[in-house]
TIVORO-777364 format. One record per residue (C-alpha): residue number from 1; x, y, z. Coordinates in Angstrom, 3 decimals. Layout:
seq:NUM px:X py:Y pz:Z .
...
END
This chain:
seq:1 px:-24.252 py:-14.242 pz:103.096 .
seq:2 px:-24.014 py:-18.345 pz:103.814 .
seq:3 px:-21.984 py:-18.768 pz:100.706 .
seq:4 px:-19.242 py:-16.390 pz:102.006 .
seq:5 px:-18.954 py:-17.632 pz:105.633 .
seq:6 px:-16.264 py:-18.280 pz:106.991 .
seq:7 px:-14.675 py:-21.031 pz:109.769 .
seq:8 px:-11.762 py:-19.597 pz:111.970 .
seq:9 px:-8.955 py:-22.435 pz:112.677 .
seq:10 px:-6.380 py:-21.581 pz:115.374 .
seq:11 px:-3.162 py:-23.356 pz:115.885 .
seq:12 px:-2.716 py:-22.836 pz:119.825 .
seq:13 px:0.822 py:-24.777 pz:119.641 .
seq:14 px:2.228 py:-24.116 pz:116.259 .
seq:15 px:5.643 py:-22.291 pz:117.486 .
seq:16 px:5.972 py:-23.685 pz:121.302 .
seq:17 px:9.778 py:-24.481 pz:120.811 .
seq:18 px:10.922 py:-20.784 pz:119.846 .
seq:19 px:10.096 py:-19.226 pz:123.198 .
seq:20 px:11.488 py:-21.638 pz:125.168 .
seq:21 px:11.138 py:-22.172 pz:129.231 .
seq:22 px:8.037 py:-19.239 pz:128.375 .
seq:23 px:5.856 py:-22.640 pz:126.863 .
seq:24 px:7.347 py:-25.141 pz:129.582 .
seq:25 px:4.434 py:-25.021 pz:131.427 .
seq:26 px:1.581 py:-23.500 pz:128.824 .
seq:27 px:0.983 py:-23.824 pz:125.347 .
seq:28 px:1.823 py:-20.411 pz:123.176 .
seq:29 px:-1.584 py:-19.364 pz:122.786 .
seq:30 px:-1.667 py:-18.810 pz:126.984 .
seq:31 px:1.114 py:-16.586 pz:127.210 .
seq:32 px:0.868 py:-13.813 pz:128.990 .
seq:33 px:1.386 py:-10.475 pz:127.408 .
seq:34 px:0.817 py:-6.449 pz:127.827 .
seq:35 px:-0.447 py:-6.951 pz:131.264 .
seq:36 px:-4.058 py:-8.497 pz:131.286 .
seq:37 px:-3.949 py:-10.529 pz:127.783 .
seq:38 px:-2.745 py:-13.847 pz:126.546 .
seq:39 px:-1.575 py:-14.305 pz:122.766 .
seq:40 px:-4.602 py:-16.249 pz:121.538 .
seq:41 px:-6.557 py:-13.097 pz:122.291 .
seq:42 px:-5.421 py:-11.804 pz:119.289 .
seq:43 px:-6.149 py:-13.619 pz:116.793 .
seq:44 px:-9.277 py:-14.615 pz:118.486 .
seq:45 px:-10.763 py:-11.492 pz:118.557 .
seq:46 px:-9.542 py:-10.279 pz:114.964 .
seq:47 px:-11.694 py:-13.140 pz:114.146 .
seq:48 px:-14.686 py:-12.365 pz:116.029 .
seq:49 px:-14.243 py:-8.492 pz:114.720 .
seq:50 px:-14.300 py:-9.567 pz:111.071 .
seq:51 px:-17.908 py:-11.165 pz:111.397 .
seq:52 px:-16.143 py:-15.108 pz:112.361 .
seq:53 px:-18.847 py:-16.560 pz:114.677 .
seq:54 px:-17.087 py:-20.175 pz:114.444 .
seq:55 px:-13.948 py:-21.231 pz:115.674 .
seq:56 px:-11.833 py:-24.089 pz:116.299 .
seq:57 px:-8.686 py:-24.215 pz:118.477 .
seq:58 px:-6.140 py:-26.669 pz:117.535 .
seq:59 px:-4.599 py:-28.089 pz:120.726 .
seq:60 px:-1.331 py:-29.980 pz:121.228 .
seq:61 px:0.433 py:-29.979 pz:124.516 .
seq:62 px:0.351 py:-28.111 pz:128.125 .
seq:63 px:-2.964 py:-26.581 pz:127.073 .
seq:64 px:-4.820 py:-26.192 pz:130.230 .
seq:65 px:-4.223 py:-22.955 pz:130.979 .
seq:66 px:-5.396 py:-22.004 pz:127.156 .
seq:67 px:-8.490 py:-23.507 pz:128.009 .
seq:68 px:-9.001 py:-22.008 pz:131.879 .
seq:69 px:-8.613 py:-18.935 pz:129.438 .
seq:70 px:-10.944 py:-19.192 pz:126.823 .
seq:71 px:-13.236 py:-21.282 pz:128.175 .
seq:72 px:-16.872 py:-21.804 pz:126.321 .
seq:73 px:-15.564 py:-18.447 pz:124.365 .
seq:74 px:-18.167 py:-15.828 pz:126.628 .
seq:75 px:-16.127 py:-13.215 pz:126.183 .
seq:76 px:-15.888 py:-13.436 pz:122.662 .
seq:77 px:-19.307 py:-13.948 pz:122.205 .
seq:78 px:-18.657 py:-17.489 pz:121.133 .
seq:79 px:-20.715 py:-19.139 pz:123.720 .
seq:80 px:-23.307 py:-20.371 pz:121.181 .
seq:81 px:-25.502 py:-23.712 pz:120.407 .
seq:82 px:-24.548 py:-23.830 pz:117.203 .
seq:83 px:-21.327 py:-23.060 pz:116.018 .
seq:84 px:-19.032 py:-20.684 pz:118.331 .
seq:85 px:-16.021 py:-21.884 pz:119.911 .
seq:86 px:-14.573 py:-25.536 pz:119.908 .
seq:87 px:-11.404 py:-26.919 pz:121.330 .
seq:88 px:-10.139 py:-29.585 pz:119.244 .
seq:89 px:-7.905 py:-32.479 pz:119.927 .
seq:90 px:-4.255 py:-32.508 pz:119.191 .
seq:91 px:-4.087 py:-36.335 pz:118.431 .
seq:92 px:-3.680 py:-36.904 pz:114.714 .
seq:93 px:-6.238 py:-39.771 pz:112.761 .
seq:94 px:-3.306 py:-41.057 pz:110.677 .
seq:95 px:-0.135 py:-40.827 pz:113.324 .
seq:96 px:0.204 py:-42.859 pz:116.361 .
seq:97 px:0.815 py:-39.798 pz:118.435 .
seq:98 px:0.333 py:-36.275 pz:118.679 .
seq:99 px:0.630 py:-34.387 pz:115.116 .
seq:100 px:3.994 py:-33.656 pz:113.973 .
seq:101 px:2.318 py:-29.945 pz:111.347 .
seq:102 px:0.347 py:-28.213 pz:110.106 .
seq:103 px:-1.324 py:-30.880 pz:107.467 .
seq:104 px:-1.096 py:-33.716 pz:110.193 .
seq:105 px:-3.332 py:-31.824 pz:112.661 .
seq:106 px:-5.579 py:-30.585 pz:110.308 .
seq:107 px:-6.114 py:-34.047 pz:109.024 .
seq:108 px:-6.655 py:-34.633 pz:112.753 .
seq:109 px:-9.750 py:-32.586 pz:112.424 .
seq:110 px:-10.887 py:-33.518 pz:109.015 .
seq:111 px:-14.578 py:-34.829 pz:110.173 .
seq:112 px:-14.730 py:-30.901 pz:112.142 .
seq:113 px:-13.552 py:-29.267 pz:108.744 .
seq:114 px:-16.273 py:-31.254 pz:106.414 .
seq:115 px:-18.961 py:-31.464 pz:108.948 .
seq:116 px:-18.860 py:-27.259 pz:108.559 .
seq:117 px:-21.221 py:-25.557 pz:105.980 .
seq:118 px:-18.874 py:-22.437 pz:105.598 .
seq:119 px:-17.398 py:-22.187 pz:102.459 .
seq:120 px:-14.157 py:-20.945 pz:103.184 .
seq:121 px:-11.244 py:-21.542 pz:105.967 .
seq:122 px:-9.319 py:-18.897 pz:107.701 .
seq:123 px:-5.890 py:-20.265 pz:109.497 .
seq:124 px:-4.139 py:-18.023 pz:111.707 .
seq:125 px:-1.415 py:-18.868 pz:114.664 .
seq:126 px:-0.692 py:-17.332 pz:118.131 .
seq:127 px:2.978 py:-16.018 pz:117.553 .
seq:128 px:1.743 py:-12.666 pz:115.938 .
seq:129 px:-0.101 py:-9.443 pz:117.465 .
seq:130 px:-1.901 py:-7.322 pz:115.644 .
seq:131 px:-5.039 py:-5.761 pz:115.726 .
seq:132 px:-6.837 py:-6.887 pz:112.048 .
seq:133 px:-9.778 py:-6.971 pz:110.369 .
seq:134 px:-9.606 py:-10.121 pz:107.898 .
seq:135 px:-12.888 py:-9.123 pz:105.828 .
seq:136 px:-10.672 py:-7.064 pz:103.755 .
seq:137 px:-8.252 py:-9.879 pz:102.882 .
seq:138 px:-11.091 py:-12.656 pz:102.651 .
seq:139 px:-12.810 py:-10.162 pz:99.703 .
seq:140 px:-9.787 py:-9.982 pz:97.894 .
seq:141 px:-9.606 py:-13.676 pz:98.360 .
seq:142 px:-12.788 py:-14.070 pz:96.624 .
seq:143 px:-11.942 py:-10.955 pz:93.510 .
seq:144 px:-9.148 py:-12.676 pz:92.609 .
seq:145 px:-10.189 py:-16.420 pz:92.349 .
seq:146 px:-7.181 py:-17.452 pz:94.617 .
seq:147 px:-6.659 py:-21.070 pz:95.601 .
seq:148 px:-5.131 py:-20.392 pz:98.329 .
seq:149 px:-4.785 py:-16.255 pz:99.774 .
seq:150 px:-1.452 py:-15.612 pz:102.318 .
seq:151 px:-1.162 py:-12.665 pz:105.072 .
seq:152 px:2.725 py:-11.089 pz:104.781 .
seq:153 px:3.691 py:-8.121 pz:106.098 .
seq:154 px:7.558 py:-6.330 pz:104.324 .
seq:155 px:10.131 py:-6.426 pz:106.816 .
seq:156 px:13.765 py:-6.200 pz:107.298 .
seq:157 px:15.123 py:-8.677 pz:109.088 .
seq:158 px:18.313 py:-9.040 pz:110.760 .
seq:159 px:20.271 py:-11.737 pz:111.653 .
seq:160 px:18.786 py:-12.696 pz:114.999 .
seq:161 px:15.114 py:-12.654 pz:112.520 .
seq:162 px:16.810 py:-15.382 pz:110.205 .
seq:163 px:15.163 py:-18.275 pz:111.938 .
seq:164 px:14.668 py:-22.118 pz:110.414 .
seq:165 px:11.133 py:-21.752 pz:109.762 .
seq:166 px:10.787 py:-17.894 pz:108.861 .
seq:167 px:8.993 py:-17.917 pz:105.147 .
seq:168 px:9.513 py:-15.427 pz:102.965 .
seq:169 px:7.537 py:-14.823 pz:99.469 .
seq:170 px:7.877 py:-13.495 pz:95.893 .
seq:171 px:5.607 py:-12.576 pz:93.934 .
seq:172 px:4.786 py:-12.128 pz:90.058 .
seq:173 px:3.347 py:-9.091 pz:88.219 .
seq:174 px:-0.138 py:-10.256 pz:88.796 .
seq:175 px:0.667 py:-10.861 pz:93.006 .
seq:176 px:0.754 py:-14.468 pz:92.727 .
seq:177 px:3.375 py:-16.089 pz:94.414 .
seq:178 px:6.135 py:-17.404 pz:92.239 .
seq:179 px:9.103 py:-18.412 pz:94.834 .
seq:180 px:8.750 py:-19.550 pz:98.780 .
seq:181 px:12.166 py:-19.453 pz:100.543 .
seq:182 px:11.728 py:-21.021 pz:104.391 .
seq:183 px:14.477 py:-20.148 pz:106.288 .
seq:184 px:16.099 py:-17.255 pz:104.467 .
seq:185 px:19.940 py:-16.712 pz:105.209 .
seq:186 px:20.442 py:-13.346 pz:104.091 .
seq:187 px:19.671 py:-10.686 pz:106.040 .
seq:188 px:17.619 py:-7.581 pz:104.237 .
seq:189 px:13.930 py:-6.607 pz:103.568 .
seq:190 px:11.410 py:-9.937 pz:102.866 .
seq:191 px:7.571 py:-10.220 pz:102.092 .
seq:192 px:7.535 py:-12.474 pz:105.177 .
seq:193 px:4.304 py:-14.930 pz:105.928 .
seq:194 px:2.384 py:-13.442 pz:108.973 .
seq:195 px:0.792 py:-17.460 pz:109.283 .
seq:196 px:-2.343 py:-16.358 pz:108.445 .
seq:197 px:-4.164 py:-18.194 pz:105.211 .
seq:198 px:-7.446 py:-17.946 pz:103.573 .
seq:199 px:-8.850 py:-21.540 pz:101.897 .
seq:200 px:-11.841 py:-22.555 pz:100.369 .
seq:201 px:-13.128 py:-25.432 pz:102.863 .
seq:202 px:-14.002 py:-27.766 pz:99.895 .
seq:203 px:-10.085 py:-27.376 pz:98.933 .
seq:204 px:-8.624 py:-27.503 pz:102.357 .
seq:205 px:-10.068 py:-30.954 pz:102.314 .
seq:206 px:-8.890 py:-32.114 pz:99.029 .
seq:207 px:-5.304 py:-31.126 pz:100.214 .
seq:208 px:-5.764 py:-32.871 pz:103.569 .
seq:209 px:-6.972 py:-36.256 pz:102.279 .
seq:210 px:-3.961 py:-35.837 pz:100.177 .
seq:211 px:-1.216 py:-34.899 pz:102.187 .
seq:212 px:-2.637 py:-38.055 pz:104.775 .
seq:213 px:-2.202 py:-40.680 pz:101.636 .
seq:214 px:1.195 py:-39.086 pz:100.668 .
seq:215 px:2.357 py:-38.486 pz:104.558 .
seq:216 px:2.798 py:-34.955 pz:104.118 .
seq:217 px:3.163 py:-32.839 pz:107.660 .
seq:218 px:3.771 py:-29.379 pz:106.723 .
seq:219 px:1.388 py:-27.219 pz:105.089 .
seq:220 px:4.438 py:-24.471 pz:104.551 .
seq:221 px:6.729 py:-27.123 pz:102.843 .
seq:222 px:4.530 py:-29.312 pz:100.607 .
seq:223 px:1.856 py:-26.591 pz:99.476 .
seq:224 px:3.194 py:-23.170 pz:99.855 .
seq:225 px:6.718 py:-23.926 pz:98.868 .
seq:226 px:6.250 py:-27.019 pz:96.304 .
seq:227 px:2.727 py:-26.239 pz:95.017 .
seq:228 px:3.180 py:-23.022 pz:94.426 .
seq:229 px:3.176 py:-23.730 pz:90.204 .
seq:230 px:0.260 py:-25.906 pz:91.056 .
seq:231 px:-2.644 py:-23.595 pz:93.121 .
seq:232 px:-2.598 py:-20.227 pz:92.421 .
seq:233 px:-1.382 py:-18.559 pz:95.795 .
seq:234 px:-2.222 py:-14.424 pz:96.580 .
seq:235 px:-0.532 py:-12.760 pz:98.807 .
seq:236 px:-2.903 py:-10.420 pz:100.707 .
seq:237 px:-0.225 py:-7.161 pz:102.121 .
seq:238 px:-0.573 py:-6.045 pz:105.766 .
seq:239 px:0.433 py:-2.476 pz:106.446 .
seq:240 px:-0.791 py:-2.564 pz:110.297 .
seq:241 px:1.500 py:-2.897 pz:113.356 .
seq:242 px:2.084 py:-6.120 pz:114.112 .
seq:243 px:4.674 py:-8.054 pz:116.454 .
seq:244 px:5.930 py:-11.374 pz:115.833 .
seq:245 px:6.897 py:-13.457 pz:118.829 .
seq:246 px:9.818 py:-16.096 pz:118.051 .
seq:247 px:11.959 py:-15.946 pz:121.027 .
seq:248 px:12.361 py:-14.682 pz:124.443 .
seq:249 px:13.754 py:-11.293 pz:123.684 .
seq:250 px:11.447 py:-10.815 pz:120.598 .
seq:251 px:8.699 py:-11.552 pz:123.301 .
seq:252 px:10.541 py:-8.718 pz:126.071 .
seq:253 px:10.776 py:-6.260 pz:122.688 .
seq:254 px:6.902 py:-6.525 pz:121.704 .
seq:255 px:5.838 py:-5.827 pz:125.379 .
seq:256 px:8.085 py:-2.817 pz:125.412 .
seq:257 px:7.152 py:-1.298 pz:122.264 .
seq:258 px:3.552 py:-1.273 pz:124.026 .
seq:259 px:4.854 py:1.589 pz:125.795 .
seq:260 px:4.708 py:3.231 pz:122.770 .
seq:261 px:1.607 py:5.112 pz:122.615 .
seq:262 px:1.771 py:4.955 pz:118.872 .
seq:263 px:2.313 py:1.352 pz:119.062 .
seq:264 px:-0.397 py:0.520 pz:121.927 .
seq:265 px:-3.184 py:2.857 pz:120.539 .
seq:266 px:-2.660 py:0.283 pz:117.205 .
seq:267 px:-2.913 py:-2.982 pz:118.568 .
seq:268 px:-5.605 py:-1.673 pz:121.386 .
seq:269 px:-8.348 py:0.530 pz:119.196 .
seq:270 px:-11.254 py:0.951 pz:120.695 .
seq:271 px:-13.057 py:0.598 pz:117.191 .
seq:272 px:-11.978 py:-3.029 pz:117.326 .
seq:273 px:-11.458 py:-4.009 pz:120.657 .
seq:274 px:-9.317 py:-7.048 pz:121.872 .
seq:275 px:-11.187 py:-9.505 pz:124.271 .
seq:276 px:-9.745 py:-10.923 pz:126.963 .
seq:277 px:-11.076 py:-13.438 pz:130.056 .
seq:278 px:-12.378 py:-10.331 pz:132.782 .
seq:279 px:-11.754 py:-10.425 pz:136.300 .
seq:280 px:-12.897 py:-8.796 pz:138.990 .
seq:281 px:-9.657 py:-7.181 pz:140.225 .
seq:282 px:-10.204 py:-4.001 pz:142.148 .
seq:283 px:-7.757 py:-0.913 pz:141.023 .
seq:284 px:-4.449 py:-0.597 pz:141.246 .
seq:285 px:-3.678 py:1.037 pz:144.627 .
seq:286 px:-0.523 py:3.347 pz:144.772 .
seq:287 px:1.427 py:4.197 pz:148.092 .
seq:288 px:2.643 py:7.385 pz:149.235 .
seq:289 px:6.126 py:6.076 pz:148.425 .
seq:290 px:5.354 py:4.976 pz:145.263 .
seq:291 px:7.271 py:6.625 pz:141.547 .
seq:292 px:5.484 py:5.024 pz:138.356 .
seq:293 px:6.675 py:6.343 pz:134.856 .
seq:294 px:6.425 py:4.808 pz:131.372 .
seq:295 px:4.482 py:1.630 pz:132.716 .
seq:296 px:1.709 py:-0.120 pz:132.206 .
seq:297 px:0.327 py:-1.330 pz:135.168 .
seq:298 px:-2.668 py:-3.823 pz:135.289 .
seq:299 px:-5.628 py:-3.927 pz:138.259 .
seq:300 px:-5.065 py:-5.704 pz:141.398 .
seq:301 px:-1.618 py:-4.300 pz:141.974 .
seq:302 px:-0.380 py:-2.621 pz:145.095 .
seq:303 px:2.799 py:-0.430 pz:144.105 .
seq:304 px:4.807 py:1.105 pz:147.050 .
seq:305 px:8.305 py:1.180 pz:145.005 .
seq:306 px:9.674 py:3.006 pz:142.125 .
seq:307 px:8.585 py:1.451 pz:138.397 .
seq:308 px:10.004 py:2.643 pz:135.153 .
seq:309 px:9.654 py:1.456 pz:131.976 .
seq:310 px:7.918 py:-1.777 pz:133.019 .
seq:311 px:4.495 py:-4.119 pz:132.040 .
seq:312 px:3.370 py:-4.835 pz:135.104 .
seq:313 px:0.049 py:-7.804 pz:135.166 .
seq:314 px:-2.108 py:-7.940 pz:137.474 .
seq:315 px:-2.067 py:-8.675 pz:140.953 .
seq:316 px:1.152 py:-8.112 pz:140.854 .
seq:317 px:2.805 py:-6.439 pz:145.012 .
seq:318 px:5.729 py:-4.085 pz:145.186 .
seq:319 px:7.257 py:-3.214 pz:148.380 .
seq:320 px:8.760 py:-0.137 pz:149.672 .
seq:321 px:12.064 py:0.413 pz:148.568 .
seq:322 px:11.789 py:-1.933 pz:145.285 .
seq:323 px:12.854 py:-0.752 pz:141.926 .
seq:324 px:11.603 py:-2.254 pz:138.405 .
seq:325 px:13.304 py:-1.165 pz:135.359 .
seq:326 px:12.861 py:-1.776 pz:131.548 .
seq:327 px:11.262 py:-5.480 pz:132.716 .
seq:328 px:8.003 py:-7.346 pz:132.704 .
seq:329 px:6.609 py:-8.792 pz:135.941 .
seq:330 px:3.817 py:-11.368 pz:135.758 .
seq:331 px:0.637 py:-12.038 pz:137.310 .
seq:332 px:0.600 py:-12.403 pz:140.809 .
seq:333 px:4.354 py:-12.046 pz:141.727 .
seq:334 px:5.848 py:-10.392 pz:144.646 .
seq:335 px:8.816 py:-8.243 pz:144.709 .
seq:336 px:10.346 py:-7.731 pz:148.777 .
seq:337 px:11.502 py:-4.879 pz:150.270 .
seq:338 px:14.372 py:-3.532 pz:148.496 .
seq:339 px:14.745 py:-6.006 pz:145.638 .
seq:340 px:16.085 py:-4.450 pz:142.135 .
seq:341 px:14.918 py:-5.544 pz:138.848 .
seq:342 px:16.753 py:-4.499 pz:135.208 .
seq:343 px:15.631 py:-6.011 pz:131.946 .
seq:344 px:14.185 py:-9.192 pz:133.945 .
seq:345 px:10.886 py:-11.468 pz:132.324 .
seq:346 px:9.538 py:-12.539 pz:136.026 .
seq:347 px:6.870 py:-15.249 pz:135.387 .
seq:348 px:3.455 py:-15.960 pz:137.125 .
seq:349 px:3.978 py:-16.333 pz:141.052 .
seq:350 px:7.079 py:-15.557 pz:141.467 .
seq:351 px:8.476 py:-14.460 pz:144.937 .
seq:352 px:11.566 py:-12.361 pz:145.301 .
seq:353 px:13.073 py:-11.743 pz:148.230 .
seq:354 px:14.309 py:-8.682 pz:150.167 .
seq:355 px:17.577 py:-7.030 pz:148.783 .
seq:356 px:17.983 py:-9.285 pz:145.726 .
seq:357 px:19.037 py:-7.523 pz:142.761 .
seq:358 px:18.246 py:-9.291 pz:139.249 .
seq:359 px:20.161 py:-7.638 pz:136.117 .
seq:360 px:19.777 py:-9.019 pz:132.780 .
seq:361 px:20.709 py:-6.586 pz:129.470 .
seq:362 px:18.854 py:-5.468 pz:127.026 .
seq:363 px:20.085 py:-7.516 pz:123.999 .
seq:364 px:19.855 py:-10.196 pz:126.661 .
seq:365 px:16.773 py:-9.728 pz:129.267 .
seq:366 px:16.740 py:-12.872 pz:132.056 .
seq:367 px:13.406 py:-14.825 pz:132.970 .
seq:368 px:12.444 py:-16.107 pz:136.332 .
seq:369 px:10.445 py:-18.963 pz:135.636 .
seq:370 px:6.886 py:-19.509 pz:136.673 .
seq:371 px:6.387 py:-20.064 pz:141.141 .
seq:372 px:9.774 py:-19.852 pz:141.446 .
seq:373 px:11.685 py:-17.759 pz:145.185 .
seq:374 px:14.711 py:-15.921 pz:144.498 .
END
């Protein structure tokens, strides 16, 4: 029905700094991941499976790549007249330079926003992967006369999880949220915020023309965590896999637990596929030489060495003689005869030559960076 549609916002830059040299080159929503994807995949197609047939992607920096990827949103079935995909601008209508959070680049695209007839807003960011359908959350939205409706997920987190801008909720008897910690120090289980929000649009815009005339930046700070006596904020519980990407070895983890068919059958299910930019790759071709176990190998590749363990993308060539362990090799690299790889990230284009052995641990993997000859 009109008066329940719904406009898909996604933040393509939102968490750039935590994965460091990975988003030197590309924005967060382009990053590579499980072989043939990117991360804005995700959320993209979660919306496009929950019945979202118009959104916008927030741009900030190093976004080329995002849109080589996406494109006029074909593959998503967004490539439509009226509404479908847009990529919006990362410059901010009240800032003299590129938007500084959440409520500055929103205000950015305040005339996008209003100029929508949907009636409600779903935000979502690039750092998680999961395989969702949001209709679920978006009705409870609705039951529950929620200002404002928040994805979390329980978790424990250790230590290494405690980052500056994790955000963590609490909740009354009647699931509205009553306390907002950002940055919790204690390690132990959380209801933490999966950056995924449900808004009515009419609201959305009531809080952006106010955050511009107050010069408020961050949705998190001055509406979740100080408003939260002031809207009435849900929290909508995820029970689903999903793996959150805020650092370099959280990012070498989540490709690895993909080799968990438990794990991979999740996130890929064929009732709700994810979409992805296709290319016409021929097969993977295996030599006689070559041992492959535990791996997930993309199309394109030629394989003459041993892999274990590994996410290998596409177009990827392995010599005779190589070995790949407990690593993730990147779209078109090349590995030389007799080159050894152990808990490596190597990026896009990367050459290796002959006999060079790369070790890295698993608490600590290393990363080649993107066109680089070792």
């Amino acid at each position: 029905m009109r008066e329940n549609t719904v406009l898909g916002i996604i933040f393509s830059n939102m968490h750039d700094e935590t994965l460091g040299e990975l988003t030197n080159v590309r924005t967060m929503g382009s990053v590579p991941f499980g072989g043939r994807y990117r991360f804005i995949d995700f959320p993209l197609s979660n919306m496009v499976n929950s019945g979202i047939s118009n959104v916008g992607v927030v741009t900030k920096s190093n976004y080329q790549s995002l849109i080589d990827h996406i494109g006029s949103g074909r593959e998503w079935d967004l490539a439509r007249k009226v509404g479908g995909l847009n990529i919006l601008p990362p410059f901010s209508n009240n800032h003299s330079g590129i938007y500084r959070g959440r409520l500055e680049a929103l205000s950015g695209i305040t005339d996008y926003i209003s100029n929508n007839r949907a009636k409600y807003v779903l935000m979502a960011d690039c750092d998680v992967i999961s395989n969702m359908d949001y209709r679920d959350m978006i009705k409870r939205h609705i039951s529950t006369g929620a200002d404002i409706t928040v994805l979390y997920q329980k978790e424990n987190l250790a230590k290494e999880d405690l980052l500056s801008d994790t955000t963590a909720f609490g909740f009354d008897a009647n699931g509205r949220i009553n306390d907002v910690m950002i940055g919790p120090s204690m390690p132990g289980q959380y209801n933490v915020y999966r950056n995924v929000t449900v808004i009515s649009r009419d609201l959305l815009s009531r809080i952006i023309a106010d955050g511009a005339q107050h010069n408020q930046i961050s949705f998190k700070r001055e509406i979740l965590q100080k408003s939260h006596d002031r809207y009435n904020i849900q929290g909508y519980e995820s029970t689903g896999v999903s793996l959150t990407i805020h650092s370099i070895k959280s990012y070498f983890d989540a490709n690895m637990k993909l080799l968990d068919p438990a794990v991979r059958n999740s996130i890929f299910n064929t009732q709700s596929p994810i979409y992805t930019k296709i290319k016409d790759e021929v097969p993977a071709k295996y030599g006689t030489s070559a041992k492959v176990s535990n791996s997930l190998v993309a199309d394109g590749c030629i394989i003459d060495g041993e892999v274990e363990n590994s996410v290998i993308f596409r177009g990827v060539q392995i010599a005779k003689g190589v070995t790949v362990k407990n690593s993730i090799v990147m779209q078109g690299a090349t590995l030389s005869d007799g080159a050894s790889l152990n808990y490596v990230i190597v990026d896009k284009d990367v050459l290796v030559r002959e006999h060079r052995t790369l070790m890295g641990f698993e608490t600590y993997p290393i990363y080649i960076a993107k066109g680089s000859v070792v």
